[in-house]
PDB file of N, CA, C and O in Angstrom:
ATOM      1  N   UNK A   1       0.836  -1.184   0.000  1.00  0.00           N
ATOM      2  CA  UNK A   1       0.000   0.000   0.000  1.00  0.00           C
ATOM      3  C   UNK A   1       0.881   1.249   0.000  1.00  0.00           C
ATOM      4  O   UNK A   1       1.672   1.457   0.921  1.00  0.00           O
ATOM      5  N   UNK A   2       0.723   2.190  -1.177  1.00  0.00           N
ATOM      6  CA  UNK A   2       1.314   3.251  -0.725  1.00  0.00           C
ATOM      7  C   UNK A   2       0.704   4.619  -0.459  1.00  0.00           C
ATOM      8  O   UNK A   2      -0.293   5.120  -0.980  1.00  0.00           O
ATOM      9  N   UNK A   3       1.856   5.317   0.849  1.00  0.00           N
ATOM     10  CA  UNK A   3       0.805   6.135   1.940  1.00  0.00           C
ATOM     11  C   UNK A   3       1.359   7.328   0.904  1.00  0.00           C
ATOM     12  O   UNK A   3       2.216   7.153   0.038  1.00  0.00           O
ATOM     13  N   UNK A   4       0.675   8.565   1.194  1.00  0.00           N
ATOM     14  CA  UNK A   4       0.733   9.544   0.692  1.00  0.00           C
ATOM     15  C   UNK A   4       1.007  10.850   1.931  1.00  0.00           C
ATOM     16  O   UNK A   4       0.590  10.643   3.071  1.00  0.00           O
ATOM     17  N   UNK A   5       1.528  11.807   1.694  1.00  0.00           N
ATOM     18  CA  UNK A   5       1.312  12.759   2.872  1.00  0.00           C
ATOM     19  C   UNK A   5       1.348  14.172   1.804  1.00  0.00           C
ATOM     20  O   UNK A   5       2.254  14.430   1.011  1.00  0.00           O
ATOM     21  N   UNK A   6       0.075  14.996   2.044  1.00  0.00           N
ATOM     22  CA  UNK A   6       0.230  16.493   1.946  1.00  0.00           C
ATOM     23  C   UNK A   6       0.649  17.333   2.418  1.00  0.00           C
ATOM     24  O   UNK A   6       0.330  17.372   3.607  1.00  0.00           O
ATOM     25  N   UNK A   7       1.378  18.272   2.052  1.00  0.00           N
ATOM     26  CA  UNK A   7       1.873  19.712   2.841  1.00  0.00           C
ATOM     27  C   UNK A   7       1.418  20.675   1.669  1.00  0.00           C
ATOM     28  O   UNK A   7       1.649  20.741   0.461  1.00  0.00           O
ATOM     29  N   UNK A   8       0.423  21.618   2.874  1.00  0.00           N
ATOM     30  CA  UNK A   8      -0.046  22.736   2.031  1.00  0.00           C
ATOM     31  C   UNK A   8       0.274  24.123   2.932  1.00  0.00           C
ATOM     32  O   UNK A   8       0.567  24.210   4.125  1.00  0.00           O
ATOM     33  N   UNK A   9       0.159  24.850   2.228  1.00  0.00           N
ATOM     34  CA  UNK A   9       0.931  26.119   2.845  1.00  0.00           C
ATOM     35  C   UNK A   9       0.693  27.431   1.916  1.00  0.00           C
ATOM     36  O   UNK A   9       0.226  27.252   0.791  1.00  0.00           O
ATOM     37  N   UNK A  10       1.017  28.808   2.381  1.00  0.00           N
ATOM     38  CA  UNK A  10       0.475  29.898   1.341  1.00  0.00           C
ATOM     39  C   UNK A  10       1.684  30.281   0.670  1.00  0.00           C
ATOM     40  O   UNK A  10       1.657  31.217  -0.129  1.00  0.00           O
ATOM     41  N   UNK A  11       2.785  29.627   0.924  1.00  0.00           N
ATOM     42  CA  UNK A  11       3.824  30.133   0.133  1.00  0.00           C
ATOM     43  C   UNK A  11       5.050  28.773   0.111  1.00  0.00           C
ATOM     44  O   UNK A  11       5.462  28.224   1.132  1.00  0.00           O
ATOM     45  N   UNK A  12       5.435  28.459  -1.168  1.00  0.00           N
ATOM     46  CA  UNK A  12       6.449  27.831  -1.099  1.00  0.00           C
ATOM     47  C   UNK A  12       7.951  27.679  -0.601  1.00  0.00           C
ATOM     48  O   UNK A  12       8.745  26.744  -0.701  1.00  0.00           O
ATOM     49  N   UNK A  13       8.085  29.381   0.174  1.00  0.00           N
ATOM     50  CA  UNK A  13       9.065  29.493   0.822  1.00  0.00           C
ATOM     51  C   UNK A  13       8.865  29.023   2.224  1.00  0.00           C
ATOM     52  O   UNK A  13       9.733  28.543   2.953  1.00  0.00           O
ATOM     53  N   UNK A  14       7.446  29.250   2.542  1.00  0.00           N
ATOM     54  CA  UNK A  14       7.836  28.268   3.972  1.00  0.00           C
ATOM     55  C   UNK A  14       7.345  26.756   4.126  1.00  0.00           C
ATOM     56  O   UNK A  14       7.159  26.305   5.256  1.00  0.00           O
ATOM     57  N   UNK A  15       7.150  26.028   3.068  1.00  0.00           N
ATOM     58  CA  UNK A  15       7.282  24.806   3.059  1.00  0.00           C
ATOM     59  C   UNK A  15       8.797  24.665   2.967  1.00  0.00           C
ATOM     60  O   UNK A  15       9.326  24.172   3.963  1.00  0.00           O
ATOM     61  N   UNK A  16       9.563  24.996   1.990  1.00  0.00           N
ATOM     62  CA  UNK A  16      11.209  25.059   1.869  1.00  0.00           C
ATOM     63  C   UNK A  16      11.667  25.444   3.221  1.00  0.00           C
ATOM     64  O   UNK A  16      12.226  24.590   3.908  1.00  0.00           O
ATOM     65  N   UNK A  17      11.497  26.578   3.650  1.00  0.00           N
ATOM     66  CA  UNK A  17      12.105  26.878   4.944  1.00  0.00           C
ATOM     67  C   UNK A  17      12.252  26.272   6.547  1.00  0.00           C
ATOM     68  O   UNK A  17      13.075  26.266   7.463  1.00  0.00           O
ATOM     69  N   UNK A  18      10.842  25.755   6.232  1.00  0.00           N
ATOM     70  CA  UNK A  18      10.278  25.181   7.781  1.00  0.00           C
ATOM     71  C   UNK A  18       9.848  23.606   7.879  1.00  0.00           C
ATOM     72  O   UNK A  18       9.779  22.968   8.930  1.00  0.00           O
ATOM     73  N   UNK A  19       9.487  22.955   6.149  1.00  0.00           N
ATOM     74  CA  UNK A  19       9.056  21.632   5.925  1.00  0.00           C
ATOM     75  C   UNK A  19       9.933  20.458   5.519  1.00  0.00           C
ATOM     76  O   UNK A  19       9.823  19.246   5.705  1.00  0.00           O
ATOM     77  N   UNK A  20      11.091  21.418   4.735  1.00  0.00           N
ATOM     78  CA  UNK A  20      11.754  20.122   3.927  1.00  0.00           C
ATOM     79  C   UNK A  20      12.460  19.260   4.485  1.00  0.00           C
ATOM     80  O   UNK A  20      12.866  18.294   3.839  1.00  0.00           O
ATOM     81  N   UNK A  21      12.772  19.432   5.869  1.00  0.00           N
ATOM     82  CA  UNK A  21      13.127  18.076   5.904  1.00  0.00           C
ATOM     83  C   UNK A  21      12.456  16.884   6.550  1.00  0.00           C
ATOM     84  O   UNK A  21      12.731  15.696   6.389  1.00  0.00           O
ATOM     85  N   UNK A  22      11.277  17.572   7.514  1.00  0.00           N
ATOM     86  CA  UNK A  22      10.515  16.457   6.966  1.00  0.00           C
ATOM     87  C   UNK A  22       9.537  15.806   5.765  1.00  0.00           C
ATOM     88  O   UNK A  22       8.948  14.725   5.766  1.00  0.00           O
ATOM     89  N   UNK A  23       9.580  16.935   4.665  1.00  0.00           N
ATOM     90  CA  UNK A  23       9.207  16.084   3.443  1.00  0.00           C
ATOM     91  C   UNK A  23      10.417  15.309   2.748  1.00  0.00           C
ATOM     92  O   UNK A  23      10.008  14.433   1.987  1.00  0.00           O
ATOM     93  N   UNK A  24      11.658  15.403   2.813  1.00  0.00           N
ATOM     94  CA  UNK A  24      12.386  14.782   2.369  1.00  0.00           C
ATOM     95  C   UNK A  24      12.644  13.588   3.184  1.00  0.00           C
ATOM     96  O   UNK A  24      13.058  12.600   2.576  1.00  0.00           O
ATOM     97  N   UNK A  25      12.391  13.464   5.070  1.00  0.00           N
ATOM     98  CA  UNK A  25      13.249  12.598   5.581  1.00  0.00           C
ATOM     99  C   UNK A  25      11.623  10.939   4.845  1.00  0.00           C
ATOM    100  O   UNK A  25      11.907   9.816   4.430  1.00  0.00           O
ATOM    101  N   UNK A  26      10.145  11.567   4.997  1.00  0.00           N
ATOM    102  CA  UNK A  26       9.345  10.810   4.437  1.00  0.00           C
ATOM    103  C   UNK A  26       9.235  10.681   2.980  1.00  0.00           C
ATOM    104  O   UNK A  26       8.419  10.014   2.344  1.00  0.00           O
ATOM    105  N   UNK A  27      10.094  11.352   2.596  1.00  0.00           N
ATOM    106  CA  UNK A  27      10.271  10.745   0.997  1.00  0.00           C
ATOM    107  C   UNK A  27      11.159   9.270   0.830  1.00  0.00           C
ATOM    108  O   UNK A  27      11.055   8.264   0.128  1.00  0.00           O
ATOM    109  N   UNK A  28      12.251   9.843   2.084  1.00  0.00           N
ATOM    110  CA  UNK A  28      13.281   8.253   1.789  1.00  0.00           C
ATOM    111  C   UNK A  28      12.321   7.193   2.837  1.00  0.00           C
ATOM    112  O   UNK A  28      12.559   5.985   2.816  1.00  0.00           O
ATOM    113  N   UNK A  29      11.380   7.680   3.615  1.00  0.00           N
ATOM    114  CA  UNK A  29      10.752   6.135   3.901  1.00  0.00           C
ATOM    115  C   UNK A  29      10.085   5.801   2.674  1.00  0.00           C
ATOM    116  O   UNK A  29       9.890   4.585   2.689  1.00  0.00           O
ATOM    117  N   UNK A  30       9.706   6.246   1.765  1.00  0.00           N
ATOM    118  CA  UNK A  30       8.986   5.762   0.454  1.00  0.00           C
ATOM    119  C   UNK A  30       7.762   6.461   0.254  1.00  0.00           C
ATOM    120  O   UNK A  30       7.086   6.143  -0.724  1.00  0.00           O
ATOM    121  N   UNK A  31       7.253   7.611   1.231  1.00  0.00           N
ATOM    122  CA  UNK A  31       5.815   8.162   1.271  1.00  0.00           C
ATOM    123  C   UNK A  31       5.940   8.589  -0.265  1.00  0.00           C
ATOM    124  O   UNK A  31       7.039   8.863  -0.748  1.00  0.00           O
ATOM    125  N   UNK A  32       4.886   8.627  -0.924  1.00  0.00           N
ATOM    126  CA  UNK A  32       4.722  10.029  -1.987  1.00  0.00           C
ATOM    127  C   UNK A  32       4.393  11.661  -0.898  1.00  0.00           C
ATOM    128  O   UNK A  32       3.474  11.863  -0.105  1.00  0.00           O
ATOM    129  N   UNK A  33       5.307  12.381  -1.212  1.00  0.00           N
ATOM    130  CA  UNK A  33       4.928  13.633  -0.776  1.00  0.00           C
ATOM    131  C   UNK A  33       4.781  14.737  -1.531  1.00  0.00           C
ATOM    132  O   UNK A  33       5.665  15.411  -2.060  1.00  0.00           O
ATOM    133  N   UNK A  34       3.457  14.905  -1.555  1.00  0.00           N
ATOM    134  CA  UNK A  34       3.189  16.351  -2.429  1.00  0.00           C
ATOM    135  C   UNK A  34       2.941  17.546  -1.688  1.00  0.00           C
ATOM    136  O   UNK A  34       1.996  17.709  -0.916  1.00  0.00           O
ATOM    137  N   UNK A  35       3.784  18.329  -1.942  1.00  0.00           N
ATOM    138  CA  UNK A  35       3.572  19.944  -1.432  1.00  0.00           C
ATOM    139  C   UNK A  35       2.952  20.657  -2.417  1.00  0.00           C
ATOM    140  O   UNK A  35       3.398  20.764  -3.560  1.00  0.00           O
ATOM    141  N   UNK A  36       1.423  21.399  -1.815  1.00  0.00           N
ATOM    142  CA  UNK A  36       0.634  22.323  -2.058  1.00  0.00           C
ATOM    143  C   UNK A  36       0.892  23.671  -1.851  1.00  0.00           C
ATOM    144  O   UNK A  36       1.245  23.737  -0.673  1.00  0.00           O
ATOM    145  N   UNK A  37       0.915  24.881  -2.379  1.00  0.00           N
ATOM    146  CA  UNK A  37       1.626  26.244  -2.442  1.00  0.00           C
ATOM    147  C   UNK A  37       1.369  27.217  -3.911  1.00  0.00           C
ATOM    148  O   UNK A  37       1.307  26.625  -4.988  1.00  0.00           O
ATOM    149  N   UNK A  38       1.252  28.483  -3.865  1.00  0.00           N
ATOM    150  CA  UNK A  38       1.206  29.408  -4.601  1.00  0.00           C
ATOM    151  C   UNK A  38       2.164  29.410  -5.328  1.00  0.00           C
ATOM    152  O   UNK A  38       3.073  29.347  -4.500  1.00  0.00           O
ATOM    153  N   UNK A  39       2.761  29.445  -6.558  1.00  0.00           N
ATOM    154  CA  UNK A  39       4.001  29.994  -7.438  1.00  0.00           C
ATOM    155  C   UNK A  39       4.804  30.965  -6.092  1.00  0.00           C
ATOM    156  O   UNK A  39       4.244  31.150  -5.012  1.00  0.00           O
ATOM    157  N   UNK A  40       5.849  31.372  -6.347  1.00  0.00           N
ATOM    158  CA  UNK A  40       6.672  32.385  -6.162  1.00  0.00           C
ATOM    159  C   UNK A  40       8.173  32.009  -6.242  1.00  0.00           C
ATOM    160  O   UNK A  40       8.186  31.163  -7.137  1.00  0.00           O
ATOM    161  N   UNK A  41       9.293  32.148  -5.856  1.00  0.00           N
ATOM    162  CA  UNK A  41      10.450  32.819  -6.370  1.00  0.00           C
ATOM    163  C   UNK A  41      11.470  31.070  -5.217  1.00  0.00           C
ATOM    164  O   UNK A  41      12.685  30.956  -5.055  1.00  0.00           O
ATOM    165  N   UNK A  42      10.812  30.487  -4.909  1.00  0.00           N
ATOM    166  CA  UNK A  42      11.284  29.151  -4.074  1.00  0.00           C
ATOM    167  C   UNK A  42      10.513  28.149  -5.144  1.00  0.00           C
ATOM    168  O   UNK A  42      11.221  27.222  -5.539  1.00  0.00           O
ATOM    169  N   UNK A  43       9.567  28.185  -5.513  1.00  0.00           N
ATOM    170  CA  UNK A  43       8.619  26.882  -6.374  1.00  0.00           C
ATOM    171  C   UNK A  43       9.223  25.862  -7.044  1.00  0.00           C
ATOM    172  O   UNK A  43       8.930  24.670  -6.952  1.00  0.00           O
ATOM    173  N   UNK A  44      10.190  26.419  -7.813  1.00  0.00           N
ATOM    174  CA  UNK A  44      11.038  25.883  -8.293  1.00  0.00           C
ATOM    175  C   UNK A  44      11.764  24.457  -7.814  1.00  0.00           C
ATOM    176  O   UNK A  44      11.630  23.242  -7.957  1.00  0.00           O
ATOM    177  N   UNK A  45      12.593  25.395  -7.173  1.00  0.00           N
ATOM    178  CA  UNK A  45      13.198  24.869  -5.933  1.00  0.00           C
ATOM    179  C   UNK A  45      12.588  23.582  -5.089  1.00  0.00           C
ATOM    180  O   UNK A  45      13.268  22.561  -4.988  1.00  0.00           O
ATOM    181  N   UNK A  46      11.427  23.666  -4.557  1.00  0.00           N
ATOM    182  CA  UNK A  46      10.551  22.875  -4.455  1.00  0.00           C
ATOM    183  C   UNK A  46      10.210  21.470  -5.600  1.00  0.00           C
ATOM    184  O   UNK A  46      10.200  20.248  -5.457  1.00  0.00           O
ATOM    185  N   UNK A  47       9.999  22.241  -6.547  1.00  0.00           N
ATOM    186  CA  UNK A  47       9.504  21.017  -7.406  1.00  0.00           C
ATOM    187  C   UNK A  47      10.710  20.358  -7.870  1.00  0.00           C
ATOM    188  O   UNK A  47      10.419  19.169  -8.000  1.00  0.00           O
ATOM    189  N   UNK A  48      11.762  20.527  -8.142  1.00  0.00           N
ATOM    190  CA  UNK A  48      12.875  19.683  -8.242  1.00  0.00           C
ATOM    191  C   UNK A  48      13.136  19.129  -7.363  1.00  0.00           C
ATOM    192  O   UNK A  48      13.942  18.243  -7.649  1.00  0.00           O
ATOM    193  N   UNK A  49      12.772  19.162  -5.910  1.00  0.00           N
ATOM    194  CA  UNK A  49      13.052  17.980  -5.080  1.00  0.00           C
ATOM    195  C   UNK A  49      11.780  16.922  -4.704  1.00  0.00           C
ATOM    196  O   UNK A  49      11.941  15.798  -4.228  1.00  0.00           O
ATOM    197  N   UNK A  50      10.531  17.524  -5.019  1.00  0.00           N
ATOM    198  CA  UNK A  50       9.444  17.069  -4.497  1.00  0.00           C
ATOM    199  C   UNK A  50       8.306  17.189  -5.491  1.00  0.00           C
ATOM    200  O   UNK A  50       8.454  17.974  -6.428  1.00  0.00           O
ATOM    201  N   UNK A  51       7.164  16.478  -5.380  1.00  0.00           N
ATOM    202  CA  UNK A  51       5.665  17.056  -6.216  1.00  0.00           C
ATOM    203  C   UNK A  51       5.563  18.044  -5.823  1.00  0.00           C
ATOM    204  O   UNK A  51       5.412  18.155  -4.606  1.00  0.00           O
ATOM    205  N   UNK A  52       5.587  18.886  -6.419  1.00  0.00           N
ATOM    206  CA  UNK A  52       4.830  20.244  -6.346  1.00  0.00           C
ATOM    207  C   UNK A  52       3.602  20.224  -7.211  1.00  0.00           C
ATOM    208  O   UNK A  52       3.540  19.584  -8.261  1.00  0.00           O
ATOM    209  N   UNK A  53       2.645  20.945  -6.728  1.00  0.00           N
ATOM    210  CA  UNK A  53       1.705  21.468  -7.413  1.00  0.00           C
ATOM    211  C   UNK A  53       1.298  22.704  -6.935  1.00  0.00           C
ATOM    212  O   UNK A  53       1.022  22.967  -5.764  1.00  0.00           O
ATOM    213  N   UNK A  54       1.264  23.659  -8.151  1.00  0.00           N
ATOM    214  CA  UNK A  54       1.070  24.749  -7.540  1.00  0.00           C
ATOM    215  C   UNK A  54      -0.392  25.545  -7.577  1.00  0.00           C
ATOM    216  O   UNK A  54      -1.023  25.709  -8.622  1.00  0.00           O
ATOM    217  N   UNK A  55      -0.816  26.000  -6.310  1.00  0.00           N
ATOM    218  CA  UNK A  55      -2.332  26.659  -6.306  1.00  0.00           C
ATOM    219  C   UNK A  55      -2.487  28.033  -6.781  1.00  0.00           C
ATOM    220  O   UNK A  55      -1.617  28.903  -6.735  1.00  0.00           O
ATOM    221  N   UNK A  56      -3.869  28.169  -7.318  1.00  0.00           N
ATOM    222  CA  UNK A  56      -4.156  29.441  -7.788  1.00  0.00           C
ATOM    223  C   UNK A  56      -4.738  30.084  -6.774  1.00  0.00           C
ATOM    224  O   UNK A  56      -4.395  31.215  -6.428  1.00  0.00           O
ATOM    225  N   UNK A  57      -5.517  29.519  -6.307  1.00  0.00           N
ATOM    226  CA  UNK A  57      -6.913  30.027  -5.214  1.00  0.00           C
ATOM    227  C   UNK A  57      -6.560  30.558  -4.121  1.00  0.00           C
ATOM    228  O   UNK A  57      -7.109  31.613  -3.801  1.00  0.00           O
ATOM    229  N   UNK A  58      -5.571  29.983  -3.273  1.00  0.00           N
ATOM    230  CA  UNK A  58      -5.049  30.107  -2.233  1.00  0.00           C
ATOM    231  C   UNK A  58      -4.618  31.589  -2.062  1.00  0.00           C
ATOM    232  O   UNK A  58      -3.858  32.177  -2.831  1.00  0.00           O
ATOM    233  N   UNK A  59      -5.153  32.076  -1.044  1.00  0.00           N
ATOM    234  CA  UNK A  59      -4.384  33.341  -0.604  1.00  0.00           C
ATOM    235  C   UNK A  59      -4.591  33.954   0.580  1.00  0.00           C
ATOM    236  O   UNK A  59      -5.602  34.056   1.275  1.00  0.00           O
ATOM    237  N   UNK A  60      -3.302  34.415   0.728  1.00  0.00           N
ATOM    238  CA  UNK A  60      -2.874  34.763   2.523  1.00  0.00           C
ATOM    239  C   UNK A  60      -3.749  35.401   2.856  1.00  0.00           C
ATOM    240  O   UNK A  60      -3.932  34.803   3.916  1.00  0.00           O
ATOM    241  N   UNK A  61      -4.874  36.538   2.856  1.00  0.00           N
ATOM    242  CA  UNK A  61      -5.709  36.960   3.474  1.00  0.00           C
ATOM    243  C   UNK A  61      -7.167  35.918   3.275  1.00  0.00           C
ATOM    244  O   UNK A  61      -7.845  35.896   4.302  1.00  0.00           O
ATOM    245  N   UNK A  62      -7.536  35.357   2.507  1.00  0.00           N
ATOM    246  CA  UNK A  62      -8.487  34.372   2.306  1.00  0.00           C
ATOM    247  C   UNK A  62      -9.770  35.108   3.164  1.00  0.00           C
ATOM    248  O   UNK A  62     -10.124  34.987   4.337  1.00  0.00           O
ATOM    249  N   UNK A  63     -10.098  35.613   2.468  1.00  0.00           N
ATOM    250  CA  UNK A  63     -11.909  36.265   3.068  1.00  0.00           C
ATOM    251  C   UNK A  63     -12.706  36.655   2.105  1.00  0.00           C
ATOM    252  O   UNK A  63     -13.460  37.623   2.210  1.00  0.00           O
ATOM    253  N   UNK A  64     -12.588  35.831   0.949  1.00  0.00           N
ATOM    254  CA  UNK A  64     -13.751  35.823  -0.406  1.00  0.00           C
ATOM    255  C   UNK A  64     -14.171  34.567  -0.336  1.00  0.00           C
ATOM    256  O   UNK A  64     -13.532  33.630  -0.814  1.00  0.00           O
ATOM    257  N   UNK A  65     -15.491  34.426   0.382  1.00  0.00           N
ATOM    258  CA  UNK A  65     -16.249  32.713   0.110  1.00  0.00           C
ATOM    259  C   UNK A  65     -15.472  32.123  -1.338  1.00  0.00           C
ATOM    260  O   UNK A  65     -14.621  31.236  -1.392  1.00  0.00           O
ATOM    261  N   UNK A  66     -16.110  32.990  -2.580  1.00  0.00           N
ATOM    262  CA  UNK A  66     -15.974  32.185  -3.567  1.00  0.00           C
ATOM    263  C   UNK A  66     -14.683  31.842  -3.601  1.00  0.00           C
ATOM    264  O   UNK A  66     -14.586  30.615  -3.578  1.00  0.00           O
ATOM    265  N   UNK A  67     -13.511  32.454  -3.653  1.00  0.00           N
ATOM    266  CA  UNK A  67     -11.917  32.367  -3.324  1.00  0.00           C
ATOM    267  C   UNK A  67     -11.908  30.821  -2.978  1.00  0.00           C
ATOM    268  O   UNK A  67     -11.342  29.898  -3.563  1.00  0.00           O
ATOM    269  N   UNK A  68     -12.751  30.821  -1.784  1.00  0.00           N
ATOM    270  CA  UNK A  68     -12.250  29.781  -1.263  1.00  0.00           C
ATOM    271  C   UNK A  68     -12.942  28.261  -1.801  1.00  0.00           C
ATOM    272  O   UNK A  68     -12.429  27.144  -1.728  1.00  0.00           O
ATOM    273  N   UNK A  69     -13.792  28.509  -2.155  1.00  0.00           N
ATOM    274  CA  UNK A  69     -14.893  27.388  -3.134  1.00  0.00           C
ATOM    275  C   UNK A  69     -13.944  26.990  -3.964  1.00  0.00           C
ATOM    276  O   UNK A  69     -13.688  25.790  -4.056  1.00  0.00           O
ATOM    277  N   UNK A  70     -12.966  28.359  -5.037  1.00  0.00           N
ATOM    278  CA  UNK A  70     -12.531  27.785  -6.003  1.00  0.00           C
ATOM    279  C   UNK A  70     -11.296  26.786  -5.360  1.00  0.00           C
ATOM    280  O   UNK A  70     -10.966  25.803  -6.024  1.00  0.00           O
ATOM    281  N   UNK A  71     -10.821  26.981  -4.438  1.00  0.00           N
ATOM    282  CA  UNK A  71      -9.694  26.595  -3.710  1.00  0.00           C
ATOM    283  C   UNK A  71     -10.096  25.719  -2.877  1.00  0.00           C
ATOM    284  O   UNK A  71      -9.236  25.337  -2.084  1.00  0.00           O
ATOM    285  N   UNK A  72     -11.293  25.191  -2.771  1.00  0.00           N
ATOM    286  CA  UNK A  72     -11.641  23.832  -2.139  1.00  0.00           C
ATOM    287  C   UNK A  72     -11.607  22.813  -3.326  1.00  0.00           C
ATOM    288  O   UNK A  72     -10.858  21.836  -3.315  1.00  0.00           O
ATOM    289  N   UNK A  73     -12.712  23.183  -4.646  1.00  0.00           N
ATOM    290  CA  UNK A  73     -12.418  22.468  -5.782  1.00  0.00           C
ATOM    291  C   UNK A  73     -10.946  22.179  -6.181  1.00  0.00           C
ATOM    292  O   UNK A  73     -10.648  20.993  -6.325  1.00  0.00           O
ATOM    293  N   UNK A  74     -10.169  22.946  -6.341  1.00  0.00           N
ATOM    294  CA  UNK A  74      -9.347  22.719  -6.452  1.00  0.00           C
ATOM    295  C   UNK A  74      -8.363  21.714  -5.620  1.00  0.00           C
ATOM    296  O   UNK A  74      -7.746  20.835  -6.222  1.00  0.00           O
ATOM    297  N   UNK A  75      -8.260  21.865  -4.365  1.00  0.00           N
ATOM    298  CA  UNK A  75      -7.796  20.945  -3.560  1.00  0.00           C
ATOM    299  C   UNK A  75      -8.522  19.483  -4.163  1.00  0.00           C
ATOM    300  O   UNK A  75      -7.710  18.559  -4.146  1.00  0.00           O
ATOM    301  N   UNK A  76      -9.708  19.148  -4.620  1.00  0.00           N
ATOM    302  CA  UNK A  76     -10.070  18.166  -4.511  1.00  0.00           C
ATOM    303  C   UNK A  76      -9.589  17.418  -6.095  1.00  0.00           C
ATOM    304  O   UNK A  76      -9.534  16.195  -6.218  1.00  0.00           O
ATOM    305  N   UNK A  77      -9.322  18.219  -7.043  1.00  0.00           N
ATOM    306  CA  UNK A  77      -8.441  17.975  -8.343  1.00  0.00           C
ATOM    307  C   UNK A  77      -7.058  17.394  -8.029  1.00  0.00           C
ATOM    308  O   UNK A  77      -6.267  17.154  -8.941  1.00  0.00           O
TER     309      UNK A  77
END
């Protein structure tokens, strides 16, 4: 069976900053790990070591219902 683990976050610099090593130390147990995050200027960075996928919807102040509808659908893609 293989397990999966998400990391989602509003910016790909602090998954890089504050996550990677435990997405990397559960990458070498064999997890799939996909990190969830906005584009910006780390993404990169990110996706060469890990799944990245990057969100549109997501955003640091988040106080538009629909915002967040689209960014629930989305999570579920």
């Amino acid at each position: 069976m293989n397990k999966a683990v998400v990391f989602s976050s509003n910016s790909s610099f602090s998954l890089w900053n504050f996550r990677l090593e435990i997405m990397e130390a559960l990458k070498k147990r064999e997890f799939k790990v996909i990190a969830l995050a906005p584009k910006d200027k780390t993404s990169e960075k990110l996706a060469r070591r890990l799944f990245f996928v990057p969100l549109r919807y997501l955003s640091r102040k988040g106080k538009n219902p629909l915002q967040e509808l689209w960014l629930l659908a989305e999570y579920f893609q």
